[in-house]
C-alpha positions as a Markdown table, in Angstrom:
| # | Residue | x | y | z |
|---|---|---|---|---|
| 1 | Unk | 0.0 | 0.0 | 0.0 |
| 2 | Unk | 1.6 | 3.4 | -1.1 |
| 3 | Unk | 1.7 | 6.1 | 1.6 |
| 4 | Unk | -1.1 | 8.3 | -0.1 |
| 5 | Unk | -3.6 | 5.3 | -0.2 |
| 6 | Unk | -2.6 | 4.5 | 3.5 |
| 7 | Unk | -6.2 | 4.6 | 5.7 |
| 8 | Unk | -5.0 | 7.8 | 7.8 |
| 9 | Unk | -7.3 | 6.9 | 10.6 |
| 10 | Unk | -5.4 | 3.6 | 11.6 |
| 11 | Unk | -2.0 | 5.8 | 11.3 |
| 12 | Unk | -0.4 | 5.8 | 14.9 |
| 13 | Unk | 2.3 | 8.0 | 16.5 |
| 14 | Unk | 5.3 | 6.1 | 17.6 |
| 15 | Unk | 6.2 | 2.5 | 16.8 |
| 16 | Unk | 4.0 | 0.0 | 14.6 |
| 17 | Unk | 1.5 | -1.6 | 17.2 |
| 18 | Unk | 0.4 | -5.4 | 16.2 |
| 19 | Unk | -3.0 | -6.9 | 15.7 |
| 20 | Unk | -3.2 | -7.8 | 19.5 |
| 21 | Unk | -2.7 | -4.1 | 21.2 |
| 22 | Unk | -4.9 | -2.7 | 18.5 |
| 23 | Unk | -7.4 | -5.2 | 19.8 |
| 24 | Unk | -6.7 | -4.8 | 23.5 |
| 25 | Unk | -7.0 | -0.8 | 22.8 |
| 26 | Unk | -9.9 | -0.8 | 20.6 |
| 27 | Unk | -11.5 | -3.3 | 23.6 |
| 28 | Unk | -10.7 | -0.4 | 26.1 |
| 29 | Unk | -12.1 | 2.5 | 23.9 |
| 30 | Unk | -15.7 | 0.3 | 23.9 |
| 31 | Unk | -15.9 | -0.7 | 27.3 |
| 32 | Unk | -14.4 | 3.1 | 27.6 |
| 33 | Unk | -17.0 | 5.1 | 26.3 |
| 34 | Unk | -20.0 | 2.7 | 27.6 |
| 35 | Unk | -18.9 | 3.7 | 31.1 |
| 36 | Unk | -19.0 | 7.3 | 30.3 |
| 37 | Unk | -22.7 | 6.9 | 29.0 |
| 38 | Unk | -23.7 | 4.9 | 31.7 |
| 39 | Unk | -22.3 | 7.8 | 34.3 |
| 40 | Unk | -23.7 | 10.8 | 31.9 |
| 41 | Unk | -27.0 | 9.6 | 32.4 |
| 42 | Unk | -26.8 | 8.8 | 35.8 |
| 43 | Unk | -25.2 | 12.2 | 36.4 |
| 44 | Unk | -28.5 | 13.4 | 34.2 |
| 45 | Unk | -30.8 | 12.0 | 36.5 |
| 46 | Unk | -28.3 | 13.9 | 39.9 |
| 47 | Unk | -28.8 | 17.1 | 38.0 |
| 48 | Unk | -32.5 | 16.6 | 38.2 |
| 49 | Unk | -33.1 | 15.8 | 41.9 |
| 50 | Unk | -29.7 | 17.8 | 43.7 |
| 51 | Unk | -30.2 | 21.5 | 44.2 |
| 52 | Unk | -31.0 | 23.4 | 47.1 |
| 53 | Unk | -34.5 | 21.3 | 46.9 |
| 54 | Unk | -33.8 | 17.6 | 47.0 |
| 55 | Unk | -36.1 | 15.9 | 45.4 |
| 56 | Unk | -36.4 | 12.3 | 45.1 |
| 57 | Unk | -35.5 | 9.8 | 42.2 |
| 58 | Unk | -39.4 | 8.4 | 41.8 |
| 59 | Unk | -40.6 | 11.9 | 41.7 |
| 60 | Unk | -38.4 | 12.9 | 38.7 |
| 61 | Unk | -39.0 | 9.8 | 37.0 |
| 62 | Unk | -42.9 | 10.7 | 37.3 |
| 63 | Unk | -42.7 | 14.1 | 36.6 |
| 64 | Unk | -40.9 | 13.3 | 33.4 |
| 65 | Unk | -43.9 | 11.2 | 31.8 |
| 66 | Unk | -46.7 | 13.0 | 34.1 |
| 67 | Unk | -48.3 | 16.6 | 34.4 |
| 68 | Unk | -48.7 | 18.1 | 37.4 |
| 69 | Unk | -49.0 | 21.1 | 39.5 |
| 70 | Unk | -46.9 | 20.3 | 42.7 |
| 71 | Unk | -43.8 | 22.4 | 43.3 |
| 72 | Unk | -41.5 | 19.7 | 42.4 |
| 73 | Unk | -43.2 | 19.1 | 39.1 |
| 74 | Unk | -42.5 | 23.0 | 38.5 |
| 75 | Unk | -38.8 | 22.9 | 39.4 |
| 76 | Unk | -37.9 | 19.8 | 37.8 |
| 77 | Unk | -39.5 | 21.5 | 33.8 |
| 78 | Unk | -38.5 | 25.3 | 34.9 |
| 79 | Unk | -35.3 | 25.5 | 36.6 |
| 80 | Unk | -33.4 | 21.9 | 36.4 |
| 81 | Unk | -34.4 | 20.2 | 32.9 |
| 82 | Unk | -33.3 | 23.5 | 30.9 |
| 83 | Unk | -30.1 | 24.0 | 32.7 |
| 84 | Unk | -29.4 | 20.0 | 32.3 |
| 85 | Unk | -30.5 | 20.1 | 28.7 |
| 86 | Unk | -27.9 | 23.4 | 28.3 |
| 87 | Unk | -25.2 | 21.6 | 29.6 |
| 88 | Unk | -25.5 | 18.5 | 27.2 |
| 89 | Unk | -25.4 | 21.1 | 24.1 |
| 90 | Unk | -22.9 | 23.3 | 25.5 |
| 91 | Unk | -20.4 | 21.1 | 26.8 |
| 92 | Unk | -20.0 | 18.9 | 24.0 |
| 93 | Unk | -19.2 | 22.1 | 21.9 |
| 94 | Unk | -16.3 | 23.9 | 24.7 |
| 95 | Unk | -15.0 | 19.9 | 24.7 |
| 96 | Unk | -14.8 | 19.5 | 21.0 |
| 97 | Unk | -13.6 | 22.6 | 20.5 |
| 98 | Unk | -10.5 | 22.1 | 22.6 |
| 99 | Unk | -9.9 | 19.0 | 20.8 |
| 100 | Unk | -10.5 | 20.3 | 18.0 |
| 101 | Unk | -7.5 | 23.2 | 18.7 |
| 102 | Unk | -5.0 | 21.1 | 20.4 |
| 103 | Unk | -5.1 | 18.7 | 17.3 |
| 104 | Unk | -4.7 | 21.5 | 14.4 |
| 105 | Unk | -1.6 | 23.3 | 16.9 |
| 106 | Unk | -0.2 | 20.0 | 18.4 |
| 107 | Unk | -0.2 | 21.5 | 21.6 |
| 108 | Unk | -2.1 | 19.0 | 24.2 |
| 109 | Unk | -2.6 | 21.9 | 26.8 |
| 110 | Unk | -4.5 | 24.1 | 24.3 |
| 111 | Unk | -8.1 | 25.2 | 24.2 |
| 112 | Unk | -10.3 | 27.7 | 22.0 |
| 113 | Unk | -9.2 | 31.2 | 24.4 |
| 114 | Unk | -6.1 | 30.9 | 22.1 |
| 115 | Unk | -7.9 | 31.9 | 19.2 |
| 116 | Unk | -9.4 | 35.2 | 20.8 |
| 117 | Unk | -13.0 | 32.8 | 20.2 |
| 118 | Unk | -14.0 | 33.4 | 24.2 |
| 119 | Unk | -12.7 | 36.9 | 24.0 |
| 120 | Unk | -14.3 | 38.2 | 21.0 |
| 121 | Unk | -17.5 | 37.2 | 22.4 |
| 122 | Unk | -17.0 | 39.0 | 25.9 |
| 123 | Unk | -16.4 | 41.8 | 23.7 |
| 124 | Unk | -19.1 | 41.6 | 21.5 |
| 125 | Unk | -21.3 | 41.4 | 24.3 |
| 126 | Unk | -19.5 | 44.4 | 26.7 |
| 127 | Unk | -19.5 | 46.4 | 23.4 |
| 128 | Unk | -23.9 | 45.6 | 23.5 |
| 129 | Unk | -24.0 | 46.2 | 26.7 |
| 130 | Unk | -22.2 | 49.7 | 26.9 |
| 131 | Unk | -23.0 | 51.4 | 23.7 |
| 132 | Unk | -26.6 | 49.9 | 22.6 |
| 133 | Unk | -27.8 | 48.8 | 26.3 |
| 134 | Unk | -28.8 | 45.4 | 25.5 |
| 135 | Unk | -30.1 | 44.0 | 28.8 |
| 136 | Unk | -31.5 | 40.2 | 27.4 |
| 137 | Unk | -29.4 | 37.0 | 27.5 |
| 138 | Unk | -31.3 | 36.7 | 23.9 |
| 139 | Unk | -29.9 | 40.1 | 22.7 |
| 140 | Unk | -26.4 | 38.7 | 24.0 |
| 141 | Unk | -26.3 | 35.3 | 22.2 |
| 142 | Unk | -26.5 | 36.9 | 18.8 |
| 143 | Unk | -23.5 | 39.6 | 19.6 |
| 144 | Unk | -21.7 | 36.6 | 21.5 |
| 145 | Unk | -21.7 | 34.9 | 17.9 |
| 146 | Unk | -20.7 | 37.7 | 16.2 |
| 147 | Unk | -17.5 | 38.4 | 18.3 |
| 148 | Unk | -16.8 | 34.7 | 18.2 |
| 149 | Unk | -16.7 | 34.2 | 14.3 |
| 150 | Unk | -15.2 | 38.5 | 13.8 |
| 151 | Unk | -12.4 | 37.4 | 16.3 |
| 152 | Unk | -11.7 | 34.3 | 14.3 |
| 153 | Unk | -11.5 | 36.0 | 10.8 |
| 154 | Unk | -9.3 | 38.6 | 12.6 |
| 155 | Unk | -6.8 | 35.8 | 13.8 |
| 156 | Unk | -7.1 | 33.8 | 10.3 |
| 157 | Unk | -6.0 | 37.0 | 8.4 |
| 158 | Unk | -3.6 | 38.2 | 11.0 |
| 159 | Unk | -2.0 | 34.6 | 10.5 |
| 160 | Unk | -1.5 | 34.7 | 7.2 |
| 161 | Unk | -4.7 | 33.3 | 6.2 |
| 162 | Unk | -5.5 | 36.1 | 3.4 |
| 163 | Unk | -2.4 | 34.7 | 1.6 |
| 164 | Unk | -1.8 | 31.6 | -0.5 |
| 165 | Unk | -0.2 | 29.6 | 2.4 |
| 166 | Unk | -1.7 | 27.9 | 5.1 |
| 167 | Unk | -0.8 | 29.9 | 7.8 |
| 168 | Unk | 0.8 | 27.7 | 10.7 |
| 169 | Unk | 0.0 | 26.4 | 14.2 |
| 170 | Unk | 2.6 | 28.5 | 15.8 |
| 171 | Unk | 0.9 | 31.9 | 13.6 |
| 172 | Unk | -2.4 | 31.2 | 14.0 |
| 173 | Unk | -1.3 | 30.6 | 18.2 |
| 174 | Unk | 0.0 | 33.9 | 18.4 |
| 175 | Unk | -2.3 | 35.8 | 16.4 |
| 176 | Unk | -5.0 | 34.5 | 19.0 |
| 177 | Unk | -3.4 | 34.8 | 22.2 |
| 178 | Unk | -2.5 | 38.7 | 20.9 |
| 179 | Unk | -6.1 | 39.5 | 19.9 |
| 180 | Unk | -7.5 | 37.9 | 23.4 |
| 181 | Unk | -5.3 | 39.9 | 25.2 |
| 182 | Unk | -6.0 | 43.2 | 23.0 |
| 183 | Unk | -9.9 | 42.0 | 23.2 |
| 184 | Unk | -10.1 | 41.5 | 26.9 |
| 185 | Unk | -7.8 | 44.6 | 28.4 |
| 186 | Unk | -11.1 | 46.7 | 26.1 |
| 187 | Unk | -13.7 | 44.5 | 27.5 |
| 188 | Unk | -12.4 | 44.8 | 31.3 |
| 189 | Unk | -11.8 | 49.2 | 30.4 |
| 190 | Unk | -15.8 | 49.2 | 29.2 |
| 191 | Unk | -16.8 | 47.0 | 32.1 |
| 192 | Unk | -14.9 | 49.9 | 34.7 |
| 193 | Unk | -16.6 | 52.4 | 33.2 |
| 194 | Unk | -20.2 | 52.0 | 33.9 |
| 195 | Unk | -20.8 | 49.2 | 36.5 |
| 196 | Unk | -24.4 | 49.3 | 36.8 |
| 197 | Unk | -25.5 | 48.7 | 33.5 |
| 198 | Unk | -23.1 | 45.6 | 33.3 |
| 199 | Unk | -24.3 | 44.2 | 36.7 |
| 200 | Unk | -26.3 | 41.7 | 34.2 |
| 201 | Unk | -23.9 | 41.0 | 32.6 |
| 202 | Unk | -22.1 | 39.3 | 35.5 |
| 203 | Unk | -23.2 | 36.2 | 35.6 |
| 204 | Unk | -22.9 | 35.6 | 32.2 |
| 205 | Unk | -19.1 | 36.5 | 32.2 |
| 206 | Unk | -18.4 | 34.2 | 34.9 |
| 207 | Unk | -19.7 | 31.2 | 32.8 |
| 208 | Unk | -23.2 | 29.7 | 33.9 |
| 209 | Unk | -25.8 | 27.4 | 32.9 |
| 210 | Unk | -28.4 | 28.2 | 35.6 |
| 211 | Unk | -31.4 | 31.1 | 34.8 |
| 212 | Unk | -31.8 | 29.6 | 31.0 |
| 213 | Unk | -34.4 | 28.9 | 29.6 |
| 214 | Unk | -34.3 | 26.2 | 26.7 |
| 215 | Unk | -36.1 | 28.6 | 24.1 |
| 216 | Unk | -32.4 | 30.7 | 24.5 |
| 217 | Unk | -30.7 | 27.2 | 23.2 |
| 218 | Unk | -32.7 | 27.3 | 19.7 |
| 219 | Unk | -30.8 | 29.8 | 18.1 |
| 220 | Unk | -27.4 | 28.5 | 18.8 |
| 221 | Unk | -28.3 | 25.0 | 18.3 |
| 222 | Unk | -27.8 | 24.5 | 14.3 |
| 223 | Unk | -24.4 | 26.1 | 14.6 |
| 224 | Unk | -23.6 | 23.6 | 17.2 |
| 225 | Unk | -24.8 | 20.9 | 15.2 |
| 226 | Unk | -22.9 | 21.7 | 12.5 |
| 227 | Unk | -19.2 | 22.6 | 14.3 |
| 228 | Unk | -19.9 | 18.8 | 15.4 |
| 229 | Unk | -20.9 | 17.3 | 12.2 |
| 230 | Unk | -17.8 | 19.4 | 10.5 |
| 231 | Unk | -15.6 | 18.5 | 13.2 |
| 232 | Unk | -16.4 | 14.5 | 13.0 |
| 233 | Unk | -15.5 | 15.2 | 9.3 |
| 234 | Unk | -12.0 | 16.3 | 9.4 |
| 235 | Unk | -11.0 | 14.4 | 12.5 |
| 236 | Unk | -9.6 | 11.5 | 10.5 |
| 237 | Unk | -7.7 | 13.9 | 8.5 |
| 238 | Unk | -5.7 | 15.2 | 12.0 |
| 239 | Unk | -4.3 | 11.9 | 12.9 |
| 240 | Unk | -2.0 | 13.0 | 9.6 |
| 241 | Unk | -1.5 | 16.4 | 10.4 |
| 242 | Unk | -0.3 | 15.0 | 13.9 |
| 243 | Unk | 2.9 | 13.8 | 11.8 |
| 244 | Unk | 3.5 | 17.5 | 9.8 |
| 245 | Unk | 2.3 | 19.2 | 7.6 |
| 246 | Unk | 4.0 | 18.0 | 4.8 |
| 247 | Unk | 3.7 | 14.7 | 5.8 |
| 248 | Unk | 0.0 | 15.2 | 6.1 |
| 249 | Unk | 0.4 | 16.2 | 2.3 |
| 250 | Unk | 2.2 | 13.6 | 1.0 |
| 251 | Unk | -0.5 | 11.7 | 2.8 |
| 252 | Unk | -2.8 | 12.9 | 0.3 |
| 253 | Unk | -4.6 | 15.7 | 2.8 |
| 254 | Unk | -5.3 | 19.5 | 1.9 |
| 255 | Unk | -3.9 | 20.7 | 4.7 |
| 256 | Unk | -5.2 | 24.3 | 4.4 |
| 257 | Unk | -8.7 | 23.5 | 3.9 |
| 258 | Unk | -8.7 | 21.0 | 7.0 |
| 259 | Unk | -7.5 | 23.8 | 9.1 |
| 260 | Unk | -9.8 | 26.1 | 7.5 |
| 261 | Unk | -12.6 | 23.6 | 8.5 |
| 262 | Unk | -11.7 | 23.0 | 11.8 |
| 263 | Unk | -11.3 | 26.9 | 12.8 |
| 264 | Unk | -14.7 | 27.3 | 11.2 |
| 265 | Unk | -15.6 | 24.3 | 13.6 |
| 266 | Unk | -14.1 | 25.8 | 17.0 |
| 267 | Unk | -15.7 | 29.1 | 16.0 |
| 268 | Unk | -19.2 | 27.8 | 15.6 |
| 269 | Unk | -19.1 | 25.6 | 18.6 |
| 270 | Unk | -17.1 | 27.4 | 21.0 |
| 271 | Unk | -18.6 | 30.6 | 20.1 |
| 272 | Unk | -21.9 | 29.4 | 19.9 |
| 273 | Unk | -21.6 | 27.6 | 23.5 |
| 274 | Unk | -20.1 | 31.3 | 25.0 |
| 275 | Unk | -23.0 | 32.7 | 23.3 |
| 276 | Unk | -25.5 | 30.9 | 25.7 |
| 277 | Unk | -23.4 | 29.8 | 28.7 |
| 278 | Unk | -20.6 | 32.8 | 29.1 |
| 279 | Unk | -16.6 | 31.5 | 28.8 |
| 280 | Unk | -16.6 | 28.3 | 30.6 |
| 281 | Unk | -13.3 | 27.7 | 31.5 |
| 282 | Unk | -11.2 | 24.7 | 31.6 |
| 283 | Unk | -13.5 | 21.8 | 30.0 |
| 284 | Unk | -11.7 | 22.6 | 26.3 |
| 285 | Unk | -8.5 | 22.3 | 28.2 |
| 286 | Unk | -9.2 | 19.2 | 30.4 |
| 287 | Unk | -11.4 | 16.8 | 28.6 |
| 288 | Unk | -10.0 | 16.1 | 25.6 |
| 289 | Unk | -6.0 | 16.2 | 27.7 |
| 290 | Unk | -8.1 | 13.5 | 30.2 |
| 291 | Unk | -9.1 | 11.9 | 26.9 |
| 292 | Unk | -6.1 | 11.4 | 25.1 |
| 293 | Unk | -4.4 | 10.2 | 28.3 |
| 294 | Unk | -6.9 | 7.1 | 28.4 |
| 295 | Unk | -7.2 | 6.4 | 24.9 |
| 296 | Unk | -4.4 | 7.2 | 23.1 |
| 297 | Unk | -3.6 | 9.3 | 20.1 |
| 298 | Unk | -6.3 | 8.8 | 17.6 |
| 299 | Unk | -8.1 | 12.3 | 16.9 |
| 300 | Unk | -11.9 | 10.3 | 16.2 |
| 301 | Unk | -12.0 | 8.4 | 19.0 |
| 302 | Unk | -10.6 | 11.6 | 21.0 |
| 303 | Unk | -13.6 | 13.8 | 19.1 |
| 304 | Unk | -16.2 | 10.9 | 20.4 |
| 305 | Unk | -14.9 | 10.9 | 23.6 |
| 306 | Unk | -14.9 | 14.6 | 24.4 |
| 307 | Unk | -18.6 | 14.4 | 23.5 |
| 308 | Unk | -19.8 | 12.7 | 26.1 |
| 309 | Unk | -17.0 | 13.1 | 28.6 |
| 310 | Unk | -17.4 | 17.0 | 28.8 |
| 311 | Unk | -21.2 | 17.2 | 29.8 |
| 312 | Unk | -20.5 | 14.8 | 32.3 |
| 313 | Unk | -18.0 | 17.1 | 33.5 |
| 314 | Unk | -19.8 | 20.0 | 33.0 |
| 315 | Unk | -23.0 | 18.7 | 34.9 |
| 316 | Unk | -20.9 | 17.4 | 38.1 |
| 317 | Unk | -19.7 | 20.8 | 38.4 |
| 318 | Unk | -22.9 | 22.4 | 38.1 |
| 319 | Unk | -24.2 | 19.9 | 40.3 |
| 320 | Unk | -21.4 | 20.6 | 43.0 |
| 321 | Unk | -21.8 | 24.6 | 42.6 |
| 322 | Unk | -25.8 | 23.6 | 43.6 |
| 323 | Unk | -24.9 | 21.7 | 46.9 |
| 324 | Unk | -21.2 | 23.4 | 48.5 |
| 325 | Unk | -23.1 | 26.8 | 49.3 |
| 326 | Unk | -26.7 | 25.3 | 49.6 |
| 327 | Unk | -29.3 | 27.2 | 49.6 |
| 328 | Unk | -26.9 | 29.8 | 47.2 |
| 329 | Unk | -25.3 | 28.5 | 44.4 |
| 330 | Unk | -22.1 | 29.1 | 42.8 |
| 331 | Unk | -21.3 | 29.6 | 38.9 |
| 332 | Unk | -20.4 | 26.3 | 37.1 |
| 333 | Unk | -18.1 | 28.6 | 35.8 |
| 334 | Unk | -16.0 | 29.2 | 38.9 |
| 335 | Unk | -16.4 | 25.2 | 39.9 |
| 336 | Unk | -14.4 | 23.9 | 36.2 |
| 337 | Unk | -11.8 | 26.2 | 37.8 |
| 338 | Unk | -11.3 | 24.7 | 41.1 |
| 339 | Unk | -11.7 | 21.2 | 39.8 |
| 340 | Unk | -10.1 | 21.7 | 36.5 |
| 341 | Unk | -6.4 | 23.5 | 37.6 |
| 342 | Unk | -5.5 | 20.8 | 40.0 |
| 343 | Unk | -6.3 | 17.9 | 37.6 |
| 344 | Unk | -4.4 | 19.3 | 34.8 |
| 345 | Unk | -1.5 | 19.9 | 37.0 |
| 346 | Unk | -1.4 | 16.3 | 38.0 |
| 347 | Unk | -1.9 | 15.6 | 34.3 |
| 348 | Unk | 0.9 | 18.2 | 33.1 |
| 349 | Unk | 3.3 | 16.2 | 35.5 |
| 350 | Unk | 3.1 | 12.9 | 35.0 |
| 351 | Unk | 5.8 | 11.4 | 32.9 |
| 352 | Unk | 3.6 | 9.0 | 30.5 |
| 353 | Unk | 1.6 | 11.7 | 29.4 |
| 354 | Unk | 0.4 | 11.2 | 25.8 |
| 355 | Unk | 1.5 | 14.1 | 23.2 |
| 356 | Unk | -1.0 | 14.4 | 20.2 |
């Protein structure tokens, strides 16, 4: 078989692996991912009943195929089935995104703040705020995805995406990480100036789930779907770029138009998931780092597994932010934080961590 007919999702980093570790892996990816299901819907059915109102399993269950007017009945379809329902749409999109952006800039510890995504939404939304006094989380979402996709145009050009090369990982890096900071020094000098009127916009900065409805997740929803459906395309592809670029060529992949796919990817789903749930922190970094860890180096398995493993994540930090401060709550936001920075440290520091 000649290099450029080689199946590039079976190619491996390091040293050929026989038929029987291919096997043994493959067994461990199953088993892998039917644990995660098995614990995101039981962690599904804990974000129902935990909160600052316990409410027990067989109520739930009833109120989920039953009407009724009791007070459980109303907080269960009001309060905790919206937020739950928010987290399984916006945490697969921060946890694909990061897996998305560690894979096209080979850098495991990545996540979409480098490309100025998170940032240009904060600004697009500081910049409602402040000069046209939006005051609606459904006002926000649409200025959120406006930043989001402006601030990745602005990176792709400042990279050296107008030209006729592809611009690099390294480029396309810096290009973010300068525009975030530009982005986010403006946003904090708007958010100075007049306090009051971005009180509301508070909880949304901090990154939060709770106080949605799900009629705010319709609009964002088709972008989602399609930075996943996009992103499941071209993850075969970024097993090759893994190797180079020009080995990725030779390999028979456009290389520019993968990573202009995937950067159209990370801007619909990480902007569209700031758009409705504010800059969660942490579970673009994490997961797909967690991920790669347990199941190797093989960008579609790492794209399934971030699916499912960041809403899992996602909704045992919510529920934890619901029960540490009971009867308050705290941000989900601020809880990724405290769970994620210790996790990745132990991650960053052990010596058989996997590089992409």
């Amino acid at each position: 078989m000649t290099a450029s007919k080689q199946p590039i999702g079976r190619i491996q980093t390091g040293n050929r692996i026989d038929n029987k570790t291919f096997t043994t892996m493959r067994l461990r990816r199953i088993l892998g991912l039917v644990t995660v299901l098995f614990l995101l819907v039981v962690v599904v059915f804990l974000s129902l009943m935990v909160g600052a109102k316990q409410i027990p399993l067989g109520v739930v269950w009833d109120a989920l195929f039953h009407s009724s007017n009791s007070y459980d009945y109303t907080i269960i379809h009001e309060s905790r089935i919206p937020r739950t329902i928010i987290a399984l749409a916006v945490g697969p999109a921060f946890g694909l995104a990061g897996a998305i952006i560690q894979a096209l800039t080979r850098n495991p510890l990545a996540d979409p703040g480098i490309l100025g995504v998170n940032a240009g939404a904060a600004f697009a939304v500081a910049l409602a705020v402040g000069v046209f006094s939006v005051t609606s989380l459904s006002q926000y979402i649409w200025f959120a995805l406006i930043g989001a996709f402006v601030a990745t145009i602005v990176v792709y050009i400042i990279s050296g995406g107008a030209g006729k090369k592809s611009p690099s990982p390294i480029h396309i890096t810096l290009a973010g990480v300068a525009l975030g900071a530009a982005l986010s020094g403006i946003t904090t000098s708007l958010t100075l100036m007049n306090r009051r009127a971005f009180a509301g916009m508070l909880n949304w900065s901090v990154g939060s789930i709770a106080r949605k409805g799900i009629e705010d997740l319709w609009p964002v929803l088709p972008f989602l779907i399609i930075g996943i459906i996009l992103a499941l395309v071209i993850a075969p592809s970024l097993n090759a770029i893994a190797f180079g670029d020009d080995r990725a060529s030779s390999l028979g992949v456009n290389v520019g138009m993968v990573r202009m796919v995937g950067l159209m990817s990370i801007t619909l789903l990480a902007g569209g998931a700031t758009a409705i749930a504010g800059p969660i922190g942490f579970i673009g970094l994490m997961v797909p780092h967690c991920v790669r860890w347990f199941i190797g180096p093989d960008q579609p398995w790492i794209f399934i597994f971030s699916l499912f493993v960041a809403p899992l994540i996602l909704l045992l930090s919510d529920i934890i932010g619901r029960i540490i401060m009971s009867p308050s709550e705290i941000a989900v936001g601020i809880i990724t934080g405290f769970i994620g920075a210790p996790i990745l440290l132990i991650l960053v520091r052990r010596k058989k961590s996997r590089g992409l």
